[in-house]
N, C-alpha and C positions, 0 to 999 in steps of 0.2 A: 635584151629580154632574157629571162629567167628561166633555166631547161626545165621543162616537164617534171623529170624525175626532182629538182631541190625542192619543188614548188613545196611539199608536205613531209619535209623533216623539220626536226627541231634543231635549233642551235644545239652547239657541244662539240666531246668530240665525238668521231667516231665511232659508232658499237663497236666495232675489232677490240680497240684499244678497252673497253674495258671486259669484254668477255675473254680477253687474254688469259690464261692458269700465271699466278703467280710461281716466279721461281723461288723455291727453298732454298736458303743457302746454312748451312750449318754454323754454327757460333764459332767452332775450331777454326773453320776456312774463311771468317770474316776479321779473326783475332789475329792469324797470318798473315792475312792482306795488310791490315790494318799496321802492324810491325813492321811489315816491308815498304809499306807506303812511308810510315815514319823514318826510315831509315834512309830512304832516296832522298827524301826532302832535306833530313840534315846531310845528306853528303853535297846538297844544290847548294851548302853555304857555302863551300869551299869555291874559292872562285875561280879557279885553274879547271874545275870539273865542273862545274856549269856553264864555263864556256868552253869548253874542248880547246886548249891551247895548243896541245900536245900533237904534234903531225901523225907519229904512229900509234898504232894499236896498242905493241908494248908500254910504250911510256904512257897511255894514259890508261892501261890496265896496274901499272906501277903508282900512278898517282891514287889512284881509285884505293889501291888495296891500304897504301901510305895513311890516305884520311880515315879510311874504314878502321882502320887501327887506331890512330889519336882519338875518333871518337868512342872506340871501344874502352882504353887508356883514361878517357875524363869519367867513362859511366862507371866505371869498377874503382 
């Protein structure tokens, strides 16, 4: 049986969810994101760095910097 209080809502979602305040985000800090997002993605094609081969930190801080450089090297 059916509690009391669902008996006389409406389907949806919840009021919360839409009397939320949207958050603002500025064009600048979505144009940054959006770069670094693009940029992790091309370093996921290297495959040594998408699967963390490397046992230590150094070496896969050395690989990391390795591709960030070839791909800077193909865009220029």
């Amino acid at each position: 049986m059916a509690r009391p209080d669902r008996l006389h809502r409406r389907p949806g979602p919840p009021a919360r969810s839409r009397d939320r305040p949207k958050r603002g985000r500025h064009r600048q800090d979505e144009r940054r994101r959006n770069t670094i997002e693009r940029c992790f993605n091309q370093l996921k094609g290297f495959r040594g760095i998408a699967t963390r081969y490397e046992k230590t930190a150094t070496s896969y801080e050395a690989a990391v910097t390795l591709a960030s450089f070839l791909l800077w090297a193909r865009s220029a």
